[in-house]
ZAPAGU-523093 format. One record per residue (C-alpha): residue number from 1; x negated, y, z. Coordinates in steps of 0.001 Angstrom, whole numbers. Layout:
N
PT, NUM, X, Y, Z
...
// end
This chain:
601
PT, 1, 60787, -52073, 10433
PT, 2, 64188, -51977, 12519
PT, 3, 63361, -49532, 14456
PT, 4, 61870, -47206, 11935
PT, 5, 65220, -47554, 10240
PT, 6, 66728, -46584, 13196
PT, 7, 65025, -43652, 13706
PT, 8, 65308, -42835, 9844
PT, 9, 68957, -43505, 10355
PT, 10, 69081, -46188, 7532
PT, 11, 70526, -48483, 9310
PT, 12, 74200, -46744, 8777
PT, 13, 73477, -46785, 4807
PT, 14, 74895, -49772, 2947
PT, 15, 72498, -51528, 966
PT, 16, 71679, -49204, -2071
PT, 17, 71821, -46532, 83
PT, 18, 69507, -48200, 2140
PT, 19, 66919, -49117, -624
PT, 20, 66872, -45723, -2061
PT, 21, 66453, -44065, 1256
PT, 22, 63501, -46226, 1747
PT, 23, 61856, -45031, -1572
PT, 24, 62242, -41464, -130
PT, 25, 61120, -42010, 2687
PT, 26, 57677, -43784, 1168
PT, 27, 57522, -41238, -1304
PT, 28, 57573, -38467, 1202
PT, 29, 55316, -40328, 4155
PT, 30, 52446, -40321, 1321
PT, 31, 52868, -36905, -484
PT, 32, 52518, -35758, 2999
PT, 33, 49382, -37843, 3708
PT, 34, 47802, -36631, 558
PT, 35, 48786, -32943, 1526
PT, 36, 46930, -33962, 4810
PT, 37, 43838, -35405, 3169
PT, 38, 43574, -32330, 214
PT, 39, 44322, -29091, 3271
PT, 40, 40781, -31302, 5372
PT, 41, 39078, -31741, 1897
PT, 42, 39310, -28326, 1269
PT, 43, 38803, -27066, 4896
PT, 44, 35541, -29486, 4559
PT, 45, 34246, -27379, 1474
PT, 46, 34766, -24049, 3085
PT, 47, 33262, -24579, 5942
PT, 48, 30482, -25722, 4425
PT, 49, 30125, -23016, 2198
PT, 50, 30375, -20974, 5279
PT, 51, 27284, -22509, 6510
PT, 52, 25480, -22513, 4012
PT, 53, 25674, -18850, 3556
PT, 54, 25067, -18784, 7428
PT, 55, 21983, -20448, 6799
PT, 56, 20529, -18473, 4227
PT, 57, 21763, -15624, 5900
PT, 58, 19861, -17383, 9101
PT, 59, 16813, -17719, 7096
PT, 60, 16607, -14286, 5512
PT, 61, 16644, -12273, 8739
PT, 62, 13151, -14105, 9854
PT, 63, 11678, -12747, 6571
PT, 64, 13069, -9378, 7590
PT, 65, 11632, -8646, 10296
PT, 66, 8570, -10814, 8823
PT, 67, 8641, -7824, 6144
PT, 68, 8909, -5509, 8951
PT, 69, 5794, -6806, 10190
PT, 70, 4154, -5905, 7157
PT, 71, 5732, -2445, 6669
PT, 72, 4735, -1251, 9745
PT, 73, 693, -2451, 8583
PT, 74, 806, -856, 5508
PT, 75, 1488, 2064, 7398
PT, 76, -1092, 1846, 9919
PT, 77, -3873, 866, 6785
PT, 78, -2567, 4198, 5143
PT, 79, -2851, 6377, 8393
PT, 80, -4846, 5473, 11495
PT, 81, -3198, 7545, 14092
PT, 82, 160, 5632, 12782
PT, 83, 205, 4400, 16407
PT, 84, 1437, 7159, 17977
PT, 85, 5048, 7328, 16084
PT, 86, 7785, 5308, 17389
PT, 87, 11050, 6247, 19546
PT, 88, 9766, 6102, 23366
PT, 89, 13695, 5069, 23969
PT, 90, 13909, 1845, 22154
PT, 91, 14348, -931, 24629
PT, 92, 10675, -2944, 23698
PT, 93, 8844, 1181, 23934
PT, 94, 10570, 2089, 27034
PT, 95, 10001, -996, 29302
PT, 96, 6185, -585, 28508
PT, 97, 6540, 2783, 29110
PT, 98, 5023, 3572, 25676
PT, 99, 3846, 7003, 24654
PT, 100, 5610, 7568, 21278
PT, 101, 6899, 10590, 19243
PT, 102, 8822, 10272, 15623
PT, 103, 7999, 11490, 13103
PT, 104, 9589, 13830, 10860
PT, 105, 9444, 15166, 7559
PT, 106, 7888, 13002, 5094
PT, 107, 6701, 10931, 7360
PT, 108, 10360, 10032, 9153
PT, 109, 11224, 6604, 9240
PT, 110, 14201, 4540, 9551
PT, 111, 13026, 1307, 10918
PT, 112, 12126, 3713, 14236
PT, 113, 16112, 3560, 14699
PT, 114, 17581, 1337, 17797
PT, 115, 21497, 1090, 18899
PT, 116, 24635, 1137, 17177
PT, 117, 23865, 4533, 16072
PT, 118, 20724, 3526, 14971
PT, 119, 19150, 3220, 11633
PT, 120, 17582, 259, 9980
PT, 121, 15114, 198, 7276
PT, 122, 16084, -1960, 3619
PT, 123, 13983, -4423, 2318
PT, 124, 12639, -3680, -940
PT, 125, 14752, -5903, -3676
PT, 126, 17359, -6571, -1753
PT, 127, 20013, -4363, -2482
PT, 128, 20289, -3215, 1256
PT, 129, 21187, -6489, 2310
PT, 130, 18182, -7371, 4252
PT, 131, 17168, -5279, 6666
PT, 132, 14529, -4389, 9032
PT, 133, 13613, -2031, 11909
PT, 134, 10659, -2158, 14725
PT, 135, 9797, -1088, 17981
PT, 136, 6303, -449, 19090
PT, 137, 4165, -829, 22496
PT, 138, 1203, 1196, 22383
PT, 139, 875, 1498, 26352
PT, 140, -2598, -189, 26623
PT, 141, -3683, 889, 23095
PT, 142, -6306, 3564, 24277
PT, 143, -7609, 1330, 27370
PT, 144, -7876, -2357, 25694
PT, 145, -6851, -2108, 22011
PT, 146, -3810, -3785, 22264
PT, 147, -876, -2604, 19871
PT, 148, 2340, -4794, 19432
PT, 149, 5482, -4451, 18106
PT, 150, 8693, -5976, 18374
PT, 151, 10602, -6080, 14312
PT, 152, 14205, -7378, 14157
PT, 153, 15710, -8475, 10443
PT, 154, 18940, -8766, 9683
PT, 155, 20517, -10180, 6887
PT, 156, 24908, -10206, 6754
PT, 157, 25815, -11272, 10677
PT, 158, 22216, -12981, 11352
PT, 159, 19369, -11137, 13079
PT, 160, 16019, -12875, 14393
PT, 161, 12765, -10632, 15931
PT, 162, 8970, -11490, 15934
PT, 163, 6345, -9893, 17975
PT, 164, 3206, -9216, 16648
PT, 165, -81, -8465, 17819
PT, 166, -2120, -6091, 15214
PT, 167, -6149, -5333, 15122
PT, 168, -7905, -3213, 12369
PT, 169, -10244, -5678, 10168
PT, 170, -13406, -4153, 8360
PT, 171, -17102, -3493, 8665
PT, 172, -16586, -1667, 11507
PT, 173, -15939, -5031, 13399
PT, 174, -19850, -5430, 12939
PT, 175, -22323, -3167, 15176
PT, 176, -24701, -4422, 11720
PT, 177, -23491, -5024, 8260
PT, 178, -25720, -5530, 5480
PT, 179, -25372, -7197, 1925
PT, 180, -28828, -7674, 673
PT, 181, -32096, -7790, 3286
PT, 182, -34446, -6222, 931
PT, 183, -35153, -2873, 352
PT, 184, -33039, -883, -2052
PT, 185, -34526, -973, -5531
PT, 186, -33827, 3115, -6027
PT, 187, -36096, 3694, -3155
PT, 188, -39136, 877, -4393
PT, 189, -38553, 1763, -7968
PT, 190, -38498, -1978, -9035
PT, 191, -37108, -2703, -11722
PT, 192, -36958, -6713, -10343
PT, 193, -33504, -7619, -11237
PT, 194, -34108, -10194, -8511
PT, 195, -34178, -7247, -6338
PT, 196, -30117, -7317, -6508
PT, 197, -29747, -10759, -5723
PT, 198, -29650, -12607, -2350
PT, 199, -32426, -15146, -1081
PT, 200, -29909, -17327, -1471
PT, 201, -29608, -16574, -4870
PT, 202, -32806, -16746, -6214
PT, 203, -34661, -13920, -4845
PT, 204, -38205, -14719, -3291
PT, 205, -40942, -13517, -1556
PT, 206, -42854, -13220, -5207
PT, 207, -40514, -10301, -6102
PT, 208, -41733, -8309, -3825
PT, 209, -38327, -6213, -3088
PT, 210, -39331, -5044, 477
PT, 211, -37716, -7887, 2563
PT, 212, -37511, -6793, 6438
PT, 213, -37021, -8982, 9134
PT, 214, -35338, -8054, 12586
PT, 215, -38844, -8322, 14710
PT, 216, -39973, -7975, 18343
PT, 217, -38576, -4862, 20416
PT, 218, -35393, -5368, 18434
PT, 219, -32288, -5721, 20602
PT, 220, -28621, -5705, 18672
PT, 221, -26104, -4776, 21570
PT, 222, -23583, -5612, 19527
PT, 223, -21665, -8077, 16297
PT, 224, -23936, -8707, 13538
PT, 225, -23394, -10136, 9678
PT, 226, -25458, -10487, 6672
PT, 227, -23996, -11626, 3088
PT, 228, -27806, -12512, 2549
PT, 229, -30065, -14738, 4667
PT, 230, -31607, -13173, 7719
PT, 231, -35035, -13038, 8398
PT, 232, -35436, -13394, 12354
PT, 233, -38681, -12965, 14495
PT, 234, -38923, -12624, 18369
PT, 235, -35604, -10374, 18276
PT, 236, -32232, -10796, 20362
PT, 237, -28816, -10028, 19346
PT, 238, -26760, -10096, 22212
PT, 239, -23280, -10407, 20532
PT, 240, -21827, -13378, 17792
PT, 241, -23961, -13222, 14511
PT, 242, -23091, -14510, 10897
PT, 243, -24440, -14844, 7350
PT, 244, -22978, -15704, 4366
PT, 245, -25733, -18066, 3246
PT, 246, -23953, -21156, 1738
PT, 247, -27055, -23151, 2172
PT, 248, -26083, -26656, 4559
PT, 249, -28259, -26263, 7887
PT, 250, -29542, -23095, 6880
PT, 251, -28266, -20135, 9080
PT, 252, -31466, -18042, 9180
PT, 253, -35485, -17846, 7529
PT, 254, -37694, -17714, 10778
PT, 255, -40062, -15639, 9018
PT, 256, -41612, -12143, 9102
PT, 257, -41318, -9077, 6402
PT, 258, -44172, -10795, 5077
PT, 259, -42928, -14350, 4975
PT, 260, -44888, -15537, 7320
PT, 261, -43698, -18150, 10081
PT, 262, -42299, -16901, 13296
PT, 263, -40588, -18295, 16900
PT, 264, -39148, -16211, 19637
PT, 265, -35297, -15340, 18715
PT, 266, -32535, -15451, 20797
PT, 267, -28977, -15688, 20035
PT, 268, -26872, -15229, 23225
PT, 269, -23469, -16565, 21490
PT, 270, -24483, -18816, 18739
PT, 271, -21841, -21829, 18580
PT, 272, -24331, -24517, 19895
PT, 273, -27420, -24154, 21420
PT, 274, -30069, -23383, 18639
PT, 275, -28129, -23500, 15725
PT, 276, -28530, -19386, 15320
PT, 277, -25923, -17320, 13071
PT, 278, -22794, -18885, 12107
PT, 279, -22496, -19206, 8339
PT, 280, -19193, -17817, 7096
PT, 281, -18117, -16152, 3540
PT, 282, -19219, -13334, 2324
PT, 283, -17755, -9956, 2846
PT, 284, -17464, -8029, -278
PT, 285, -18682, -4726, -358
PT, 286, -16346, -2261, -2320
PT, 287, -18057, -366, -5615
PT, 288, -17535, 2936, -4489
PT, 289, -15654, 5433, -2410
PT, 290, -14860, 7749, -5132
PT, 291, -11058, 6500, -4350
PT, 292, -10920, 8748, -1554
PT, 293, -10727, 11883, -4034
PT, 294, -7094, 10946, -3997
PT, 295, -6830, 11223, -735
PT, 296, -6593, 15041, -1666
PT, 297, -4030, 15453, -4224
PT, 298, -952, 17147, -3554
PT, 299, 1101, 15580, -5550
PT, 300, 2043, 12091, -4225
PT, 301, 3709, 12822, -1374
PT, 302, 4712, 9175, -668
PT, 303, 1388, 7788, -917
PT, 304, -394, 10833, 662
PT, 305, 1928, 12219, 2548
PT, 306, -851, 14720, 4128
PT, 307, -3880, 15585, 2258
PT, 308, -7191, 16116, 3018
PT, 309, -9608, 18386, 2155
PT, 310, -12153, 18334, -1051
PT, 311, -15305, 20628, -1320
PT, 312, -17533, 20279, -4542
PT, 313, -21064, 20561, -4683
PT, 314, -23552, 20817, -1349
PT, 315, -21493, 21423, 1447
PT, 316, -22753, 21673, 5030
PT, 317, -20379, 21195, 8078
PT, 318, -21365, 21809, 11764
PT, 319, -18910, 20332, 14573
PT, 320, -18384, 21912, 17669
PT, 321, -17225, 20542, 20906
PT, 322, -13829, 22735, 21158
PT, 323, -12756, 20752, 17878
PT, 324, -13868, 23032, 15188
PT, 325, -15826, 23231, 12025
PT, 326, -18000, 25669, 9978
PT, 327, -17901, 24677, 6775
PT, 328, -20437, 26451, 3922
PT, 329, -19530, 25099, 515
PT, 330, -20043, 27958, -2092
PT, 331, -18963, 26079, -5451
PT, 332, -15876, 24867, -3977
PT, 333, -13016, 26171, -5809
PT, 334, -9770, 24876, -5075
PT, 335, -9712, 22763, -1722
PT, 336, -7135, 20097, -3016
PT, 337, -6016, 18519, -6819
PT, 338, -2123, 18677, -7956
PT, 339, -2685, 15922, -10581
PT, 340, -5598, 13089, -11831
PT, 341, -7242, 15021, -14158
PT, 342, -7508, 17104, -11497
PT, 343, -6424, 19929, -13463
PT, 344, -4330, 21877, -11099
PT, 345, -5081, 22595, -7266
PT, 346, -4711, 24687, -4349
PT, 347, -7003, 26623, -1965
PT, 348, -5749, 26689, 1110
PT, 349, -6445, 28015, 4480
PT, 350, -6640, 24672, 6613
PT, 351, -9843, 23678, 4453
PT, 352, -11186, 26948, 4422
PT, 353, -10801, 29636, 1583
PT, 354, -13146, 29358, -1503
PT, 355, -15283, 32588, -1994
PT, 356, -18075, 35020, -771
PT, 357, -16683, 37164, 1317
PT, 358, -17060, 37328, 5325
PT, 359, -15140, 33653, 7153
PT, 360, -14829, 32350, 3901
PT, 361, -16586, 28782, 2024
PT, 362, -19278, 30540, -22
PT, 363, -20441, 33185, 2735
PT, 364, -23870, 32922, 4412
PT, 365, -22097, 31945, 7967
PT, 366, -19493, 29721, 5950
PT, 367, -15536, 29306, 7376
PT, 368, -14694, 27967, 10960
PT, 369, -11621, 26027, 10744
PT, 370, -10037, 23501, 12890
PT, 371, -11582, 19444, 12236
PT, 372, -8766, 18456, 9949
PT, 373, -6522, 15716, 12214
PT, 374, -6111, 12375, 11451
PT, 375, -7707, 13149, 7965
PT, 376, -10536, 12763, 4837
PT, 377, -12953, 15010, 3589
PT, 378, -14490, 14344, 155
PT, 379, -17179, 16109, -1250
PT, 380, -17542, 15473, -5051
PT, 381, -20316, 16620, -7613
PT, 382, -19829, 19381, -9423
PT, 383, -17734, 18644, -12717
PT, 384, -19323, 19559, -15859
PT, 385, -16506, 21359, -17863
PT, 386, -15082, 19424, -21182
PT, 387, -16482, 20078, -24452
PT, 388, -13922, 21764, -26846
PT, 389, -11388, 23762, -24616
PT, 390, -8356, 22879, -23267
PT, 391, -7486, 21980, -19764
PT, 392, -10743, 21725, -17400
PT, 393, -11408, 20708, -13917
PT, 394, -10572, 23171, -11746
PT, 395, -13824, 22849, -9981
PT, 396, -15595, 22806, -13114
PT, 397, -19137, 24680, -13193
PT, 398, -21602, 25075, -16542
PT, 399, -25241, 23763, -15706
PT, 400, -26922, 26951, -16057
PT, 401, -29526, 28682, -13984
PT, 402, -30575, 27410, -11124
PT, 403, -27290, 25191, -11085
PT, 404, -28733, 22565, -13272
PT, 405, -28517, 18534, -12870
PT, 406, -32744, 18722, -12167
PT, 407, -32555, 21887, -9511
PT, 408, -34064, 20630, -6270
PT, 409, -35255, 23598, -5155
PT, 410, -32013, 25464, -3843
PT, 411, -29062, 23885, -2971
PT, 412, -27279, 26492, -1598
PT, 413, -26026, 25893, 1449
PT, 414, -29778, 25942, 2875
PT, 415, -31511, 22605, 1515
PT, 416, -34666, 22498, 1292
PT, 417, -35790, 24449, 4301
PT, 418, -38909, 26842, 3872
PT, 419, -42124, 24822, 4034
PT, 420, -40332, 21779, 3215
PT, 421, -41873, 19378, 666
PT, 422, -39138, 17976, -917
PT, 423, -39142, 14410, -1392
PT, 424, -39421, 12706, -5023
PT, 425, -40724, 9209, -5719
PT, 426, -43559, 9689, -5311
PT, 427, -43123, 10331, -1567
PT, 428, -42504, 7372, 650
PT, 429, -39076, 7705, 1621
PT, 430, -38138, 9640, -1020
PT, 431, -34538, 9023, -3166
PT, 432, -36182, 7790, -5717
PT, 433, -37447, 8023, -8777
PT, 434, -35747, 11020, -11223
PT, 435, -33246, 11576, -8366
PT, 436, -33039, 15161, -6632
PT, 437, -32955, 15051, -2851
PT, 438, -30927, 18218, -2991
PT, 439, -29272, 18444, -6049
PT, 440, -27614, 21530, -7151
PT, 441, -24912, 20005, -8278
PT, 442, -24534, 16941, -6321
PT, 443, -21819, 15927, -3737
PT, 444, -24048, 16033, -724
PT, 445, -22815, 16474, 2762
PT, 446, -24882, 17791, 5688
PT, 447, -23850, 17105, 9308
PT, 448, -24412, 18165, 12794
PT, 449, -22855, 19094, 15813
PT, 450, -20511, 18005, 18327
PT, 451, -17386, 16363, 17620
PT, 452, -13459, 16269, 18607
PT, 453, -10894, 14348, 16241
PT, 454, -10462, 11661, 13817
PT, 455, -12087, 12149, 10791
PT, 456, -13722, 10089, 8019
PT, 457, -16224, 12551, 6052
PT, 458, -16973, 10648, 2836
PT, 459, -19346, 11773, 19
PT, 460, -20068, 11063, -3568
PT, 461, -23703, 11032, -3617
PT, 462, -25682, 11499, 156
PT, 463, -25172, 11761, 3195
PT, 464, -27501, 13876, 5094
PT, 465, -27115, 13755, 9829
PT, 466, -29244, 16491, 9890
PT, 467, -29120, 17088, 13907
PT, 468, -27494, 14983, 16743
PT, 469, -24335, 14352, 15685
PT, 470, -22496, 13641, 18936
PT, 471, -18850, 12956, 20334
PT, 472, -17574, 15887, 22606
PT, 473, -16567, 14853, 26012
PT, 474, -12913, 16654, 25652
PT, 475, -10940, 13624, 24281
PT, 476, -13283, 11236, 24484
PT, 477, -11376, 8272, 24784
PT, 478, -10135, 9024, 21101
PT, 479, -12975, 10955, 19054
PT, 480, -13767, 8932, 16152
PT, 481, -15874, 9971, 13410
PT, 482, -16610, 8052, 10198
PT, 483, -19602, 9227, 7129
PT, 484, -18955, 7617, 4057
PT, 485, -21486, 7568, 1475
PT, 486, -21931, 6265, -2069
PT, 487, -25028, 6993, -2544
PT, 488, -28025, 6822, 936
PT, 489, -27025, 7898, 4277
PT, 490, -30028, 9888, 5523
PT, 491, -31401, 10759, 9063
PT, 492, -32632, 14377, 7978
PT, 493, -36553, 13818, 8431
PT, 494, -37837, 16701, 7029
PT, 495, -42175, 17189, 6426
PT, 496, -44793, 19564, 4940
PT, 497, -46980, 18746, 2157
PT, 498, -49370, 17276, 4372
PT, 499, -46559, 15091, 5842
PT, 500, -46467, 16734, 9272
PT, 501, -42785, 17165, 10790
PT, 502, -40966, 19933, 10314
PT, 503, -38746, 19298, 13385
PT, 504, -38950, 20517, 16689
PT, 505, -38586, 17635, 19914
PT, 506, -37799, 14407, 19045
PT, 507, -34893, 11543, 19072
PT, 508, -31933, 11431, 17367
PT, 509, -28527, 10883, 18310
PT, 510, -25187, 9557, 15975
PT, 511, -22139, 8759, 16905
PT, 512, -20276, 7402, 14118
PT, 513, -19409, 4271, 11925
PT, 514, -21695, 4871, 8726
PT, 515, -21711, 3082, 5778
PT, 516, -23700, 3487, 2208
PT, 517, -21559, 2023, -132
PT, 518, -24183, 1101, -2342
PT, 519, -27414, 1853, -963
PT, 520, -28731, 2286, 2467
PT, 521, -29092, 4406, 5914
PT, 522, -32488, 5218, 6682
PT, 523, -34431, 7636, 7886
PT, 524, -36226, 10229, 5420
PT, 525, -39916, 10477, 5197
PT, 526, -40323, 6965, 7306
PT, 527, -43648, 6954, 6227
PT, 528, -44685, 10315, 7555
PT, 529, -44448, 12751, 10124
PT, 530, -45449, 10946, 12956
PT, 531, -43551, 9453, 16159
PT, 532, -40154, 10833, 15928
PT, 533, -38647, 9019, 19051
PT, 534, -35685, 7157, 19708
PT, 535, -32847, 7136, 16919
PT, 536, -29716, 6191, 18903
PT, 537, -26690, 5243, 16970
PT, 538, -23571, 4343, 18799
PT, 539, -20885, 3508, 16456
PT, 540, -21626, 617, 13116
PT, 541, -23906, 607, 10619
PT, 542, -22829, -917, 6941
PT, 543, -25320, -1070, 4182
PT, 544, -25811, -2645, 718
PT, 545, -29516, -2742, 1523
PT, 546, -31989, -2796, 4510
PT, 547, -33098, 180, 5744
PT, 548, -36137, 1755, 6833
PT, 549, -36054, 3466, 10309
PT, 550, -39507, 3009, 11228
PT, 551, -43260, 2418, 9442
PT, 552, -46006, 1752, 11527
PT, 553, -46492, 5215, 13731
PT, 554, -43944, 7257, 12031
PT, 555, -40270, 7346, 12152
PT, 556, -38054, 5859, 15278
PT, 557, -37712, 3272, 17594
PT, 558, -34445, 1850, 17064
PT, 559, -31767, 1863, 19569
PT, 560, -28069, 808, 18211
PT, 561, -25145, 162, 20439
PT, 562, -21861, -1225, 19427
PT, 563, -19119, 1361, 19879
PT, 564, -16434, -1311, 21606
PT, 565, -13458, 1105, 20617
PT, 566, -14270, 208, 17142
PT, 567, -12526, -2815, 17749
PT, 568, -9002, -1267, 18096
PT, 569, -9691, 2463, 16946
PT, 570, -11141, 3433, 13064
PT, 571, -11732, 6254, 11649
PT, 572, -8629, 7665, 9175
PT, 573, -8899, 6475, 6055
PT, 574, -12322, 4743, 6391
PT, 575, -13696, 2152, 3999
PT, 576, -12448, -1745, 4282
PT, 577, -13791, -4856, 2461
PT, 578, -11124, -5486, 275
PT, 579, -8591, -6433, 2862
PT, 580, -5895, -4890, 4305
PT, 581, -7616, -2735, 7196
PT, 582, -5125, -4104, 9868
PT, 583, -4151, -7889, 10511
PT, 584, -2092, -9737, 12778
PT, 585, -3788, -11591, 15603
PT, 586, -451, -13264, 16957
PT, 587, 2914, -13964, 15784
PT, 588, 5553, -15426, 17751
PT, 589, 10079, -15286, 17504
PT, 590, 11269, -14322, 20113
PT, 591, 14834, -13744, 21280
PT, 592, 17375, -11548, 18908
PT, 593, 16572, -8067, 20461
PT, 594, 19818, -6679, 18691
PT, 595, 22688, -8175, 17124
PT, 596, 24129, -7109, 13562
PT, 597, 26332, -4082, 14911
PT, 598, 22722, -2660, 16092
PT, 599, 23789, -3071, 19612
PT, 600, 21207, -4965, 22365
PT, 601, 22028, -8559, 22091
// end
């Protein structure tokens, strides 16, 4: 105490001085210690304010570039040659030595930006404050399928990156898709509800709905998967196999068509040693493709930022190998819709030109135009105009003449040919009963040719391969063709009323991922017409129902090969289960590629 009084100086003060010197003194020594203690409680508080928002700030940039992720797949679901865009400059793109170009127009897009300079995308909701852009690697996307990109978020001073790895999902991942194993009931005529329904389900041999089984000779070079159970007999599938049947133990019926015991199948990648198909859920089938219509409207930019091309009524299209198309669709009348009432539309010269004169849709040697890229074609039915006035369809027609709904005798665009008998129900192989085989009015599609593109060719009612239909070898590394169908996909069998074929040679060729929507693909006039070779399809096959390619002596011998690039590569716009078409395979952080100024960190 002396010698803090010295160095106070207190000990010169007389007493009172003294004991009021020491009350300052106190009196200041603990205002300052309570200065002290408020200036670290309240540098305490900030700073952990300031973390906190670092945190969240933290935080939010991994669901940035998470949302980047997702961006980018919604883009590639929307357009399949999405691939290609990117800046070739961005750090990720350049040291893979990526082949990118951007995009412009409506199409330009700001998460393509890199640098200072660079732009960055905004997460929807945010207000601009989170942010997102990407960088992709497509340098081994034509060779192995691989496509990656590298998205950064950033949310106030924080940025984080992911890369992902991205495959297209669907029923192109399956050389073989069906839902149901039995026949369709529009081609039987049963009325069997059971016919609908899966073995699994109810359905028995004692319905008699045409169950097939895949039998000796049969070879799948490629994925496999049933929603129903299969029926297996002396066949071999040479790639992984599923079904859907939720039965314990029960992966397959080793039975015949005729339910009748059977041995002798091999499964080269079952998961254990005789355990056969793996049993997984089912795949849903979508209702119809009629969606796709939209994919020609010229009026939502966003969503379809390039339309493709609609033709109403029977259209025929022949491909050939310098990328082109003749098109012959003479009740097409606009070539595109400007609203959903499809009201309004436009003709124009990239689909063809409606009308009769020479080069043009409705002329005897159709229009040649280029395949459209990257892009749909519908064909609808003709639309039967509203009663009462007012605004119609603009490819409205009146049934009148020979353009009735029960015409089968001229389609048009060269359907049936002379000496044809045309197939009813009463014809094995036939569409069924009360159903035209070519309809007047109905959105059929007949195909051919030789192909260069990417193009998904979907239809309203049938689909009709009415010659090889075959990839050109310009390209070929990228030619991708899809046929979409609501109603059956045909092989074009045509026969004479005393069944014998109309056809000269023999096989068949398609390359193509086809799918019926809600029937099957088969070959017209199974029953008849004798031996009609080999029917080679190299692509996938999706159906709601088996089948028929072959019956006893007539028809073909099966031959289906997986088309590998279907892996990686779909065709635009193609049907999905009802799934996003594209999924990430891997996910992984990875160092900041950029820091919040934009510049390489």
């Amino acid at each position: 105490m002396t010698s803090l009084r010295r160095r106070l100086g207190l000990d010169r003060l007389n007493q009172s001085d003294h004991e009021g010197g020491m009350a300052m003194a106190v009196v200041l020594i603990f205002g300052m210690v309570l200065v002290i203690m408020a200036a670290t409680a309240l540098t305490v508080a900030t700073s952990g304010l300031k973390k906190s928002a670092a945190d969240q700030d933290w935080g939010g940039a991994l669901a940035a570039a998470y949302a980047g992720v997702e961006e980018y797949q919604a883009r590639l679901a929307n357009d399949n040659s999405y691939q290609q865009y990117g800046d070739a400059n961005a750090p990720f793109s350049k040291a893979t030595g990526s082949k990118l170009t951007l995009p412009g127009g409506p199409q330009a897009n700001k998460a393509f930006g890199f640098g200072v300079s660079g732009t960055w995308a905004s997460v929807p909701g945010s207000g601009d404050r989170a942010q997102f852009r990407y960088e992709v690697d497509n340098s081994a996307y034509v060779a192995s399928g691989a496509l990656r990109i590298r998205a950064t978020g950033k949310v106030g001073g924080a940025t984080r990156s992911v890369i992902a790895d991205l495959r297209q999902k669907g029923f192109i991942d399956y050389l073989y898709f069906t839902d149901i194993e039995s026949q369709d009931p529009l081609l039987t005529g049963s009325t069997n509800k059971n016919c609908t329904k899966k073995a699994w389900e109810s359905r028995t041999q004692a319905d008699k709905c045409g169950e097939i089984s895949f039998s000796g000779g049969d070879t799948i070079y490629g994925p496999a998967h049933s929603n129903d159970t299969m029926r297996v007999c002396s066949a071999t599938f040479k790639e992984l196999v599923s079904t859907a049947d939720p039965t314990p133990g029960k992966s397959y019926a080793k039975v015949d068509s005729n339910g009748t015991a059977c041995g002798g199948q091999v499964f080269d990648k079952e998961r254990a040693r005789g355990a056969g198909p793996d049993q997984v859920a089912s795949v849903t089938m979508p209702d119809t493709n009629s969606d796709k219509i939209r994919e020609t409207r010229t009026d939502l930019p966003t969503e379809v930022p390039r339309p493709g091309c609609l033709y109403t009524g029977p259209t025929d299209i022949v491909f050939s190998a310098d990328g082109k198309m003749t098109v012959k669709s003479p009740n097409s009348k606009m070539t595109r819709i400007s609203n959903d009432a499809a009201t309004k539309g436009t003709a124009d010269a990239d689909c063809g030109l409606p009308g009769t004169a020479p080069g043009q849709l409705g002329s005897p040697g159709g229009a040649t135009i280029a395949v459209p890229a990257n892009n749909l074609i519908y064909v609808q039915d003709i639309p039967v105009p509203t009663v009462g006035g007012g605004a119609q369809n603009v490819n409205a027609a009146a049934s009148k003449g020979d353009l009735t709904e029960t015409s089968c005798d001229d389609n048009h665009v060269g359907y049936p040919i002379s000496k044809e008998s045309v197939p009813t129900s009463a014809t094995a192989g036939g569409p069924g009963k009360g159903a035209c085989a070519y309809g007047a009015r109905s959105g059929d599609v007949f195909v051919k040719g030789t192909f260069q593109g990417q193009l998904t060719i979907a239809a309203k009612n049938y689909v009709y391969v009415t010659g090889d239909l075959v990839y050109s070898a310009t390209n070929a590394s990228t030619n991708i063709l899809g046929l979409a169908s609501d109603g059956v996909a045909w092989v074009w069998n045509p026969v004479d009323t005393k069944g014998k074929s109309l056809l000269g040679g023999s096989d068949r060729e398609i390359d193509a991922a086809i799918i019926s929507v809600q029937h099957s693909f088969l070959v017209q006039n199974y029953a008849s017409g004798g031996d009609r070779g080999t029917l080679t399809v190299k692509g996938s096959i999706t159906q709601a129902y088996r089948g028929v390619v072959r019956n006893g002596s007539n028809g073909y011998v099966k031959a289906y090969a997986y088309d590998t690039r279907l892996r990686y590569l779909a065709p635009p716009k193609f049907l999905s289960p009802v799934t996003t078409s594209y999924g990430v395979t891997t996910q992984t952080e990875v160092k900041p590629a950029f820091t919040s100024t934009g510049a390489a960190s």
